[in-house]
mmCIF file of the N, C-alpha and C atoms, coordinates in Angstrom:
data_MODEL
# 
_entry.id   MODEL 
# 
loop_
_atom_site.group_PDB 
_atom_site.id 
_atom_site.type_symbol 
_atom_site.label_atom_id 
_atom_site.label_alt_id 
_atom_site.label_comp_id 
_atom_site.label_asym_id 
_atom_site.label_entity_id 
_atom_site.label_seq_id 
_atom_site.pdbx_PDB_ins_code 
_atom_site.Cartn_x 
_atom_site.Cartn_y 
_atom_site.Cartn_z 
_atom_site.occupancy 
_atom_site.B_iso_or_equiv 
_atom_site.pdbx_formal_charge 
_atom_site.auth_seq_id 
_atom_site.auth_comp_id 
_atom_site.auth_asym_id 
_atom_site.auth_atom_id 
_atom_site.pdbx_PDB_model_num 
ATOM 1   N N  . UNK A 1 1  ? 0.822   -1.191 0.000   1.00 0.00 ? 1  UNK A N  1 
ATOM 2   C CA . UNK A 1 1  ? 0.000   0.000  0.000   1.00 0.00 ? 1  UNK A CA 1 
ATOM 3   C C  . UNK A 1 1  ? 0.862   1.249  0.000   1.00 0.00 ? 1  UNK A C  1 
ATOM 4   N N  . UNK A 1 2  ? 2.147   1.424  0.849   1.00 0.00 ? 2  UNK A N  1 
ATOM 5   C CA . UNK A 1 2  ? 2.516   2.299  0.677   1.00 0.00 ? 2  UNK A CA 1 
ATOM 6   C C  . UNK A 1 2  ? 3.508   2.676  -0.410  1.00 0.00 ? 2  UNK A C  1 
ATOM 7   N N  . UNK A 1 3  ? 3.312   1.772  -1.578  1.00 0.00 ? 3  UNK A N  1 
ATOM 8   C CA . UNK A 1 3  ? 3.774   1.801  -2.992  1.00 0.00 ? 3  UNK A CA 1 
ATOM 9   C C  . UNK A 1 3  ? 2.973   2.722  -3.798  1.00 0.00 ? 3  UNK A C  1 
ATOM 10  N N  . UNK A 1 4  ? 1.923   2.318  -3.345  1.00 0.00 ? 4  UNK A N  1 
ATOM 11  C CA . UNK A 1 4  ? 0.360   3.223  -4.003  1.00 0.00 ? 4  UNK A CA 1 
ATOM 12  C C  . UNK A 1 4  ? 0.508   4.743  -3.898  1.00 0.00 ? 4  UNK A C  1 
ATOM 13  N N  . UNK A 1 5  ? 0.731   5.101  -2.373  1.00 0.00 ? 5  UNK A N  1 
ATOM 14  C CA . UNK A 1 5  ? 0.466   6.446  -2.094  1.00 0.00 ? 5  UNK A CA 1 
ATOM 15  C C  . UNK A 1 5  ? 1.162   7.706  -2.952  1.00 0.00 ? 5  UNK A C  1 
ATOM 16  N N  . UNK A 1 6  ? 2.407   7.431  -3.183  1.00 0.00 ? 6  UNK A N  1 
ATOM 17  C CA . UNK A 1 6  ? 2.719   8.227  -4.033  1.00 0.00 ? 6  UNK A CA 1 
ATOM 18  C C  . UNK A 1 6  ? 2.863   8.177  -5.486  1.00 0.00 ? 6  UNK A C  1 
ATOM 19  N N  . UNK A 1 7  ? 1.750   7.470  -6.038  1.00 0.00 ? 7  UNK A N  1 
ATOM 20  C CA . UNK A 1 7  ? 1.025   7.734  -7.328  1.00 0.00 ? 7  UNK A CA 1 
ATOM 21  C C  . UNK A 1 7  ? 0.008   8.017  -7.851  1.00 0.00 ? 7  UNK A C  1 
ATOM 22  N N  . UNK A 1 8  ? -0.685  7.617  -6.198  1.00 0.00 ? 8  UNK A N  1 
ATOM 23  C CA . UNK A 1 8  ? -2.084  8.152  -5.895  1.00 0.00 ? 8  UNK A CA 1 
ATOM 24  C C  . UNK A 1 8  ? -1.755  9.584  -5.575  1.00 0.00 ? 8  UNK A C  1 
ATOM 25  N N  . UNK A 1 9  ? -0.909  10.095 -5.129  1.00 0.00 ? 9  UNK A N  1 
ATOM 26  C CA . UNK A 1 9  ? -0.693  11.185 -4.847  1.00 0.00 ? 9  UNK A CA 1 
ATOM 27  C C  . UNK A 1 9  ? -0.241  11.919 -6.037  1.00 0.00 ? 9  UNK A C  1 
ATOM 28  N N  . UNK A 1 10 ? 0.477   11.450 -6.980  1.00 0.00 ? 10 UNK A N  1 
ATOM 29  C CA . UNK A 1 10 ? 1.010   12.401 -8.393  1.00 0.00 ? 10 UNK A CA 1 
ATOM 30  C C  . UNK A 1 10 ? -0.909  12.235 -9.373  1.00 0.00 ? 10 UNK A C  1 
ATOM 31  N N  . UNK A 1 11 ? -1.353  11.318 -9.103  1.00 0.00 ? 11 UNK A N  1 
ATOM 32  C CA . UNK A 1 11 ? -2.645  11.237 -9.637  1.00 0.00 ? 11 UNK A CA 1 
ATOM 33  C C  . UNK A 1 11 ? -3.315  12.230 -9.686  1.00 0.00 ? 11 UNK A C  1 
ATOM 34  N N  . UNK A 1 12 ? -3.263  12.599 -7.845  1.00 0.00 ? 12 UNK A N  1 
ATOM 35  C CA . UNK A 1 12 ? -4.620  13.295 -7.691  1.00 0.00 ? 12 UNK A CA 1 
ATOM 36  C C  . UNK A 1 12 ? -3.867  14.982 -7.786  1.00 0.00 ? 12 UNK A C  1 
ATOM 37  N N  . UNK A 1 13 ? -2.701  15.128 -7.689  1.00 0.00 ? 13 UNK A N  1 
ATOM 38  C CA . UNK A 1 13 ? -2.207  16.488 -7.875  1.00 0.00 ? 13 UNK A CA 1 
ATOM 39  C C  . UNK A 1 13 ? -2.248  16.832 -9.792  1.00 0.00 ? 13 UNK A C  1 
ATOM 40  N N  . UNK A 1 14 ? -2.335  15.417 -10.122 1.00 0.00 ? 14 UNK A N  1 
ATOM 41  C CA . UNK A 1 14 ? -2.392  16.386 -12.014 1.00 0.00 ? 14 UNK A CA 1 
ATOM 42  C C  . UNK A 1 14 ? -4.132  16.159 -11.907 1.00 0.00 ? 14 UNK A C  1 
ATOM 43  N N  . UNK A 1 15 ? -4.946  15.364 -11.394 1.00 0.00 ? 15 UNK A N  1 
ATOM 44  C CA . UNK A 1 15 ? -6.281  15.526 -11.525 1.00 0.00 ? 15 UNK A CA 1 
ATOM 45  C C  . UNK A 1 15 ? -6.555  17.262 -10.638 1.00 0.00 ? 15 UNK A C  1 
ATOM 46  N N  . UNK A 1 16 ? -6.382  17.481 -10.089 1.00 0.00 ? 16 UNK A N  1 
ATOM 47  C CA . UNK A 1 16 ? -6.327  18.522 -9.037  1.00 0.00 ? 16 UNK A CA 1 
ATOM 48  C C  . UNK A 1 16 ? -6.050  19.593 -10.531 1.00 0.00 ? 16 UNK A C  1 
ATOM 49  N N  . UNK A 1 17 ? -4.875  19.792 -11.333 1.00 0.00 ? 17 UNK A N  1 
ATOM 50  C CA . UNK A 1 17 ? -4.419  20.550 -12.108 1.00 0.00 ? 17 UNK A CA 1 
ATOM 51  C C  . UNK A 1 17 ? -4.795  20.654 -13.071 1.00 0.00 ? 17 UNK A C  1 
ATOM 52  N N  . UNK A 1 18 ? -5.544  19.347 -13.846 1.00 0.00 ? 18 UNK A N  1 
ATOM 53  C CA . UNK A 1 18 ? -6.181  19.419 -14.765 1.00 0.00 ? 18 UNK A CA 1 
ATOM 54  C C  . UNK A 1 18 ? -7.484  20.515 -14.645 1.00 0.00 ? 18 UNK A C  1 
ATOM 55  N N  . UNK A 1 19 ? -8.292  19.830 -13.604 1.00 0.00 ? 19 UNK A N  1 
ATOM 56  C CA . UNK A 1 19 ? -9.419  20.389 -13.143 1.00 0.00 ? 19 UNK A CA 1 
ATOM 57  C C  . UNK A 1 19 ? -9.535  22.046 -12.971 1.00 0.00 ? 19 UNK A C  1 
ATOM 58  N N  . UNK A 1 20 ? -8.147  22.376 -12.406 1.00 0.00 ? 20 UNK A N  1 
ATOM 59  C CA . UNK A 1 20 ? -8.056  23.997 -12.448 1.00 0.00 ? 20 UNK A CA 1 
ATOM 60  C C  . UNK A 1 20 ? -7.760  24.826 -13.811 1.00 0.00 ? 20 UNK A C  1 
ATOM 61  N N  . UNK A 1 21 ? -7.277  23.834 -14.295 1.00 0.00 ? 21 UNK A N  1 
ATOM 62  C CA . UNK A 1 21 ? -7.099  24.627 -15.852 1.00 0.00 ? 21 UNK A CA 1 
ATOM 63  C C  . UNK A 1 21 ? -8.166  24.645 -16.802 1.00 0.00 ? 21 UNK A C  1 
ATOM 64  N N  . UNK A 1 22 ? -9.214  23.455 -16.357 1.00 0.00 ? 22 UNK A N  1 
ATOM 65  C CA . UNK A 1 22 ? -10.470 23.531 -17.433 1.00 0.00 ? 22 UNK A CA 1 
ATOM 66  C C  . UNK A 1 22 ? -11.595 25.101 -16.549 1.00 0.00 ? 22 UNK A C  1 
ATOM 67  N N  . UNK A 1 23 ? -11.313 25.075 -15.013 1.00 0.00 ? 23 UNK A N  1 
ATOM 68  C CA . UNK A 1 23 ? -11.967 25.914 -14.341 1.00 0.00 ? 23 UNK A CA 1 
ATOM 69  C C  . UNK A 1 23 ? -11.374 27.360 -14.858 1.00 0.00 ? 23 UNK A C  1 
ATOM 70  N N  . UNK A 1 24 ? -10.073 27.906 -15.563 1.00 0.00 ? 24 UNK A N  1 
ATOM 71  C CA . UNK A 1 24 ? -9.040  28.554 -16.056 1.00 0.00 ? 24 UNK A CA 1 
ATOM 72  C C  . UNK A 1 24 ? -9.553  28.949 -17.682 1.00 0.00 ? 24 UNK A C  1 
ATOM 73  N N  . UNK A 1 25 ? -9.786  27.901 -18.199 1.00 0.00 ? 25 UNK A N  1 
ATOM 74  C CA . UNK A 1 25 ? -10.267 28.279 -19.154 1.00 0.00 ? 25 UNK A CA 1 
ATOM 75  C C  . UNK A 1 25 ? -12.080 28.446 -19.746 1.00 0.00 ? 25 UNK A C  1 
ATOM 76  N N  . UNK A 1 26 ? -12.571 28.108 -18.540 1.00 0.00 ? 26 UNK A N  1 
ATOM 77  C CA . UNK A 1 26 ? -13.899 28.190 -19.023 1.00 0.00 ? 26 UNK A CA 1 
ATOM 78  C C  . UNK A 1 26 ? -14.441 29.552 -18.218 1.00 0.00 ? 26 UNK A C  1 
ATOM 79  N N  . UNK A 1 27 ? -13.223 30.434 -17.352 1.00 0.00 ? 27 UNK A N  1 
ATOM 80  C CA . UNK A 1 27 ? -13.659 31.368 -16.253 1.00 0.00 ? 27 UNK A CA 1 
ATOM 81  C C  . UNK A 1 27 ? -13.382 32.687 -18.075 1.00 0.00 ? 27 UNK A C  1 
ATOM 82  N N  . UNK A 1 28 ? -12.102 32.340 -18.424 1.00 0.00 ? 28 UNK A N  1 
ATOM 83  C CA . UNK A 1 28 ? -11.696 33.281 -19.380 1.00 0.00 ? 28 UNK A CA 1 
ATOM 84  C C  . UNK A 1 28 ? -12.656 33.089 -20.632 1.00 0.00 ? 28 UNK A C  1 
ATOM 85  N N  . UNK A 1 29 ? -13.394 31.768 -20.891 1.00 0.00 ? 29 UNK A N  1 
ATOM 86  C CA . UNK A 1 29 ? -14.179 32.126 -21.977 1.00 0.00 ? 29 UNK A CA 1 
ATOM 87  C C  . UNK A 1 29 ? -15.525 32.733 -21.770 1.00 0.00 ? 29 UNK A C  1 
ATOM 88  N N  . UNK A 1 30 ? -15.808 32.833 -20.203 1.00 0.00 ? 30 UNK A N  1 
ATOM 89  C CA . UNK A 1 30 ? -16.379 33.786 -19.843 1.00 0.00 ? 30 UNK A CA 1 
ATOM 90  C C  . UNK A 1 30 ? -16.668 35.012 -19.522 1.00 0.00 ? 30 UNK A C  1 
ATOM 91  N N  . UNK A 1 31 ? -14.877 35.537 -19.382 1.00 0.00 ? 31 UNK A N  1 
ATOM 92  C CA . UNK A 1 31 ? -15.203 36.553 -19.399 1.00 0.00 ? 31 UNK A CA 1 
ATOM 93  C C  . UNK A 1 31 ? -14.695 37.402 -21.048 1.00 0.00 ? 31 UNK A C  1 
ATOM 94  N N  . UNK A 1 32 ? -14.305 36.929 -21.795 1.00 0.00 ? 32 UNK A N  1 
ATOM 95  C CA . UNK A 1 32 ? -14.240 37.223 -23.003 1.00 0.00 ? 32 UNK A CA 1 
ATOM 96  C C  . UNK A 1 32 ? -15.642 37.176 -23.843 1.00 0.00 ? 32 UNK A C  1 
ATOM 97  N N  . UNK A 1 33 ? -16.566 36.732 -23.044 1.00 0.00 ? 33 UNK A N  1 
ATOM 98  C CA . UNK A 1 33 ? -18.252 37.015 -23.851 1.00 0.00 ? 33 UNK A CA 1 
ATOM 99  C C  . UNK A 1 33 ? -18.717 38.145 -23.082 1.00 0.00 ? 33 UNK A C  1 
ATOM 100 N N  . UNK A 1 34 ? -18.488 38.226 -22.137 1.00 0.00 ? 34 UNK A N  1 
ATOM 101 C CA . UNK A 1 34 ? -18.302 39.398 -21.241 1.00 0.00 ? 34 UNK A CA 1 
ATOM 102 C C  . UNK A 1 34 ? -18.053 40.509 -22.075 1.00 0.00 ? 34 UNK A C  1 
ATOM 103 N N  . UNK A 1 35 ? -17.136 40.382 -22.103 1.00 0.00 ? 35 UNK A N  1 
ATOM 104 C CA . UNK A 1 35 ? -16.141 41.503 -22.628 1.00 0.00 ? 35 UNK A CA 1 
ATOM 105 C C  . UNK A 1 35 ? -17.366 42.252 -23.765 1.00 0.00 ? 35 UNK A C  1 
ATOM 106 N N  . UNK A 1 36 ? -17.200 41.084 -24.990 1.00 0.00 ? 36 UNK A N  1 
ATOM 107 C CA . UNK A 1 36 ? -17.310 41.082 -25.902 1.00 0.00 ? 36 UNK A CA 1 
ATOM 108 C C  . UNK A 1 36 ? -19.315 41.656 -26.132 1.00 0.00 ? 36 UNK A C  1 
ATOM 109 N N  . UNK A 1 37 ? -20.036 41.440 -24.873 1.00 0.00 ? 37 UNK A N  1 
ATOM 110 C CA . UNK A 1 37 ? -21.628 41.657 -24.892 1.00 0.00 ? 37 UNK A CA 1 
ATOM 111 C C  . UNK A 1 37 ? -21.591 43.132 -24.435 1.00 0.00 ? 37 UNK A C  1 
ATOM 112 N N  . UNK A 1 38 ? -20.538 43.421 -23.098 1.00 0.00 ? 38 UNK A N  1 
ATOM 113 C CA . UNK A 1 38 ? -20.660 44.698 -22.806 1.00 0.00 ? 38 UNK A CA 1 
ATOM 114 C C  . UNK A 1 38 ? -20.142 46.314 -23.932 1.00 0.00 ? 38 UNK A C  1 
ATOM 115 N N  . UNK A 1 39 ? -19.038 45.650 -24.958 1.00 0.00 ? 39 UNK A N  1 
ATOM 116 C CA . UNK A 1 39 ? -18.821 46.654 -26.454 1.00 0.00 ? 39 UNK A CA 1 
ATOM 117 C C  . UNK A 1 39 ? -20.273 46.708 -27.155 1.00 0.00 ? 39 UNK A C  1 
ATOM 118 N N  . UNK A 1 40 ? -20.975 45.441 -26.924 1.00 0.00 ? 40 UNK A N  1 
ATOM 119 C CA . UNK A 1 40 ? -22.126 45.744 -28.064 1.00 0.00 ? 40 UNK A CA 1 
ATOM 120 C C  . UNK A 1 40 ? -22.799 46.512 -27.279 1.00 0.00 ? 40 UNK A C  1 
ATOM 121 N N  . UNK A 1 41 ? -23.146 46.368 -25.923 1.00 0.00 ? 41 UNK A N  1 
ATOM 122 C CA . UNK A 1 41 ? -24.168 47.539 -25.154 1.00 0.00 ? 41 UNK A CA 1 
ATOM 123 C C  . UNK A 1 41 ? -23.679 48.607 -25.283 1.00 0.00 ? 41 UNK A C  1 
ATOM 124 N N  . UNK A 1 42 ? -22.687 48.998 -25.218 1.00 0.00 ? 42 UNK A N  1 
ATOM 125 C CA . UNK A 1 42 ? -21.493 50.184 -25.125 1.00 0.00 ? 42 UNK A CA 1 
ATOM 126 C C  . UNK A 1 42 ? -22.167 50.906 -27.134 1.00 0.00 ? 42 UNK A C  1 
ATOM 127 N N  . UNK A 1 43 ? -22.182 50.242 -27.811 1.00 0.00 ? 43 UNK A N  1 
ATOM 128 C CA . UNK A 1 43 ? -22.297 50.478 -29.127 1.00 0.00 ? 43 UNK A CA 1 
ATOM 129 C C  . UNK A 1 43 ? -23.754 50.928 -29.271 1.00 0.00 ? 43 UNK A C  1 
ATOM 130 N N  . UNK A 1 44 ? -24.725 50.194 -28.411 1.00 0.00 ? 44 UNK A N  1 
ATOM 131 C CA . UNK A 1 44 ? -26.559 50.348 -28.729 1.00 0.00 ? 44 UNK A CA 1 
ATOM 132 C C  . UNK A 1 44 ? -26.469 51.926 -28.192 1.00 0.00 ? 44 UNK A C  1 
ATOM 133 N N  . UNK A 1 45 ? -25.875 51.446 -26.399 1.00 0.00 ? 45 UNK A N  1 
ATOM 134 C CA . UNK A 1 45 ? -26.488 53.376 -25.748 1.00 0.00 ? 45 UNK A CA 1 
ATOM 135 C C  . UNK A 1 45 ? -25.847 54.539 -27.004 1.00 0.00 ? 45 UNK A C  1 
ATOM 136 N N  . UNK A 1 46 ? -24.613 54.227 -27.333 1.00 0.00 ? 46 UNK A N  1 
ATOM 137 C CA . UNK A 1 46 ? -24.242 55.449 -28.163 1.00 0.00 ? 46 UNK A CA 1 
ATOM 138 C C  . UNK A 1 46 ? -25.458 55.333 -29.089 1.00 0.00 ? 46 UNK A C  1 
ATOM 139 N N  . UNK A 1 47 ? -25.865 54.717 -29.815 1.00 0.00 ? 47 UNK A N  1 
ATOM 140 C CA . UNK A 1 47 ? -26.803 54.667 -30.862 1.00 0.00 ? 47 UNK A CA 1 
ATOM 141 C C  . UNK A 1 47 ? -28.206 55.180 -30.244 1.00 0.00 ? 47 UNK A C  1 
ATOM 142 N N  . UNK A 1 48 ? -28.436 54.531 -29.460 1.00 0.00 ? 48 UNK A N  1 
ATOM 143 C CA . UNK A 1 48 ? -29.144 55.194 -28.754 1.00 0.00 ? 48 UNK A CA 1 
ATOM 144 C C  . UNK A 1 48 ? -29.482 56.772 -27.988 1.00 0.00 ? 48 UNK A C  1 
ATOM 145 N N  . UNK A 1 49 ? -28.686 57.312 -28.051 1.00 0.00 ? 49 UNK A N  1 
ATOM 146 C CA . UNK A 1 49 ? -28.263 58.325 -27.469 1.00 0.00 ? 49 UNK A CA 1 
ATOM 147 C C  . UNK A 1 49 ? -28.595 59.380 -28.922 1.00 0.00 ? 49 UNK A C  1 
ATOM 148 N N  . UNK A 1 50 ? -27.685 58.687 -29.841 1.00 0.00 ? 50 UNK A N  1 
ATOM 149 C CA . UNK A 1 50 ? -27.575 59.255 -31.063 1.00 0.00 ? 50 UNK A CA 1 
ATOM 150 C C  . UNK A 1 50 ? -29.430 59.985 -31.382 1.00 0.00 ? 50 UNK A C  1 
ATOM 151 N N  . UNK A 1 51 ? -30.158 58.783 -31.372 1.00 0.00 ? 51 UNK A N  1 
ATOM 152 C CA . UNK A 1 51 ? -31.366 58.400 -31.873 1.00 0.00 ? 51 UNK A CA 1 
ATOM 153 C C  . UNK A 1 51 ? -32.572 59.327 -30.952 1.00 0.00 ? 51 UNK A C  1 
ATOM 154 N N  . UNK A 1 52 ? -31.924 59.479 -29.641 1.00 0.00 ? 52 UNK A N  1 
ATOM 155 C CA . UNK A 1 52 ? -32.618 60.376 -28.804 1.00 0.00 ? 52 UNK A CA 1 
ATOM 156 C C  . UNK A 1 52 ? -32.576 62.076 -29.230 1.00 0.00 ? 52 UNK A C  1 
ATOM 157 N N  . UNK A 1 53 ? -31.224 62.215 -29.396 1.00 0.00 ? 53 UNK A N  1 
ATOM 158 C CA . UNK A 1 53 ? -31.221 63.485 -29.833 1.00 0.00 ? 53 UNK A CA 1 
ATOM 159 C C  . UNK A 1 53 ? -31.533 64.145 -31.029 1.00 0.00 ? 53 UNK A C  1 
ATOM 160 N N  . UNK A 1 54 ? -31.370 62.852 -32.364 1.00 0.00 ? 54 UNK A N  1 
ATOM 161 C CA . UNK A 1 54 ? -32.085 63.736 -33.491 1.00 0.00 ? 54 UNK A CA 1 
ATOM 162 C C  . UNK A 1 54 ? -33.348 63.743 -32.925 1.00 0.00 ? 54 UNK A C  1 
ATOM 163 N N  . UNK A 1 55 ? -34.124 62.730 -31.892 1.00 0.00 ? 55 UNK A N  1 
ATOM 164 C CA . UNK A 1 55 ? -35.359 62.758 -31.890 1.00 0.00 ? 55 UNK A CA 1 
ATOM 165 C C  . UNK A 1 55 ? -36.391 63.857 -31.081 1.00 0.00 ? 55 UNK A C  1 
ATOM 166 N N  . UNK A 1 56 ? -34.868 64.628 -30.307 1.00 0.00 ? 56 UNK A N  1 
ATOM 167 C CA . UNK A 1 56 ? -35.232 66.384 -29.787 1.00 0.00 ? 56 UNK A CA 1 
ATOM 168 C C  . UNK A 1 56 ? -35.026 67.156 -30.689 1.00 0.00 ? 56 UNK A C  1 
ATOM 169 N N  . UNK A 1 57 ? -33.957 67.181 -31.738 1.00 0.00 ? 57 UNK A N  1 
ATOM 170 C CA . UNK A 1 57 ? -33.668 68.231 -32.253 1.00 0.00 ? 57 UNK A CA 1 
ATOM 171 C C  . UNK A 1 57 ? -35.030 68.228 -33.550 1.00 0.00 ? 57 UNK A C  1 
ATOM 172 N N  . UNK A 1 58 ? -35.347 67.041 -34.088 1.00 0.00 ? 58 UNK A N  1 
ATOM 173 C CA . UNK A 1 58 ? -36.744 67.105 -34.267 1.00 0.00 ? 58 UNK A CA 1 
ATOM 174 C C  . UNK A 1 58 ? -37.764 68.059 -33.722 1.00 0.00 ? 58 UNK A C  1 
ATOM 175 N N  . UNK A 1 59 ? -38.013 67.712 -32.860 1.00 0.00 ? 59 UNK A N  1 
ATOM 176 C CA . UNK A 1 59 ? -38.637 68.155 -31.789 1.00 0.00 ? 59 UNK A CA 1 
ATOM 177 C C  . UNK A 1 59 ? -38.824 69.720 -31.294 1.00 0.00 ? 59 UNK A C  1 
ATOM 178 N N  . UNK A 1 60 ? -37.561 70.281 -31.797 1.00 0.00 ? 60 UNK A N  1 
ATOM 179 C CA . UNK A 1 60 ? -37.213 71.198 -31.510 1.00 0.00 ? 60 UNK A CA 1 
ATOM 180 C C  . UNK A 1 60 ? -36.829 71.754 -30.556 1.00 0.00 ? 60 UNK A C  1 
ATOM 181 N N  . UNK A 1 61 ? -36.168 70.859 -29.529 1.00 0.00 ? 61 UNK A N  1 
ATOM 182 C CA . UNK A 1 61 ? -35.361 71.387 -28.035 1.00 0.00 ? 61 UNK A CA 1 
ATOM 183 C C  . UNK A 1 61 ? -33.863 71.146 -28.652 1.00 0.00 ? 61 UNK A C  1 
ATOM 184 N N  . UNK A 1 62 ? -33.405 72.725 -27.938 1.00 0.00 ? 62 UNK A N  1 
ATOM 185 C CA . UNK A 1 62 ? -32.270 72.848 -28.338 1.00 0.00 ? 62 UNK A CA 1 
ATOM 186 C C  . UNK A 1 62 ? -31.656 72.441 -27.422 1.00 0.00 ? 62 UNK A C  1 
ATOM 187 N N  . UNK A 1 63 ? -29.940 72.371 -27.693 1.00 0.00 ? 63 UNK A N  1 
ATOM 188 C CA . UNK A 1 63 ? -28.839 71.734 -26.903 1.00 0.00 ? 63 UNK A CA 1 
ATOM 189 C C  . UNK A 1 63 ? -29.219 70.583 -26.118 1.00 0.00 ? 63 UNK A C  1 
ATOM 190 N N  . UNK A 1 64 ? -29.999 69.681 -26.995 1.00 0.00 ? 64 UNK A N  1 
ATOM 191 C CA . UNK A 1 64 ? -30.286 68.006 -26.991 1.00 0.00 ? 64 UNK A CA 1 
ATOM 192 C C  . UNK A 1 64 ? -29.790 67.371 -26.125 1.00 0.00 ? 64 UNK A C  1 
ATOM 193 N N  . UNK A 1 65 ? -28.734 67.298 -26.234 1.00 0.00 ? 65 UNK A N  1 
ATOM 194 C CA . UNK A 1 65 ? -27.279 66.608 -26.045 1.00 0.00 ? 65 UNK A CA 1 
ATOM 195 C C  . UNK A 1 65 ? -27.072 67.189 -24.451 1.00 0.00 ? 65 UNK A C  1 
ATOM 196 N N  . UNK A 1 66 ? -27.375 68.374 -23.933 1.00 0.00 ? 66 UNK A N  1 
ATOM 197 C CA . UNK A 1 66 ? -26.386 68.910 -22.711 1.00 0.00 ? 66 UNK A CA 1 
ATOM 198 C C  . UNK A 1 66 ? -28.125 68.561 -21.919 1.00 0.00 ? 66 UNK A C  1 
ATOM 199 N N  . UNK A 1 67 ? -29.353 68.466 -22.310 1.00 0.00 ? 67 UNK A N  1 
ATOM 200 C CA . UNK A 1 67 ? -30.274 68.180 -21.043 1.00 0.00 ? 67 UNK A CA 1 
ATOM 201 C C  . UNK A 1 67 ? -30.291 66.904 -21.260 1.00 0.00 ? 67 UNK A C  1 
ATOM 202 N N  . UNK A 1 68 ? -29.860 65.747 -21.736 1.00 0.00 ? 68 UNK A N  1 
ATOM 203 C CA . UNK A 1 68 ? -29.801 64.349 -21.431 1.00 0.00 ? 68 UNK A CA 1 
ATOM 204 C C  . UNK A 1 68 ? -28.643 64.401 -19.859 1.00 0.00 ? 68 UNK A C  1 
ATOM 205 N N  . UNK A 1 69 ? -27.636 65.271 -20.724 1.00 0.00 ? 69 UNK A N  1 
ATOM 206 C CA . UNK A 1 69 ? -26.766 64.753 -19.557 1.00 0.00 ? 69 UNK A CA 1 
ATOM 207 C C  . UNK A 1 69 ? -26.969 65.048 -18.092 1.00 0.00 ? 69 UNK A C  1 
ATOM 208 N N  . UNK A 1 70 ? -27.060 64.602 -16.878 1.00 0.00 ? 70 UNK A N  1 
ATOM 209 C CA . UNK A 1 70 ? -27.220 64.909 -15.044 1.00 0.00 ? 70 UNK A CA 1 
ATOM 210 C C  . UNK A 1 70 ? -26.424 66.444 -14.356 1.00 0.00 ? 70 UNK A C  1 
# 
């Protein structure tokens, strides 16, 4: 038995390592959709924003742009 232990032991330290690297790479392909969802929101508000203000200057309130902002 005590032949075992230290292969059971190199076993469970690359199972141990494996396990952190799939936890390693599935944390980063998460946050790379992350990333990648918060540019497109980042892209709508500008558009959005855009879309608000022709939709004053329409409207006819001037300096659109400076009463959106707080």
């Amino acid at each position: 038995m005590a032949d075992n232990d230290p292969q059971s032991a190199r076993d469970l330290s690359q199972f141990a390592e494996n396990l952190l690297q799939q936890v390693h790479d599935n944390v980063q392909v998460l946050a790379d959709k992350l990333a990648l969802r918060m540019e497109d929101m980042g892209e709508r508000i500008d558009d959005l924003e855009k879309h608000v203000n022709g939709l004053l200057a329409q409207a006819g309130v001037e300096n659109a742009s400076e009463e959106l902002r707080p």
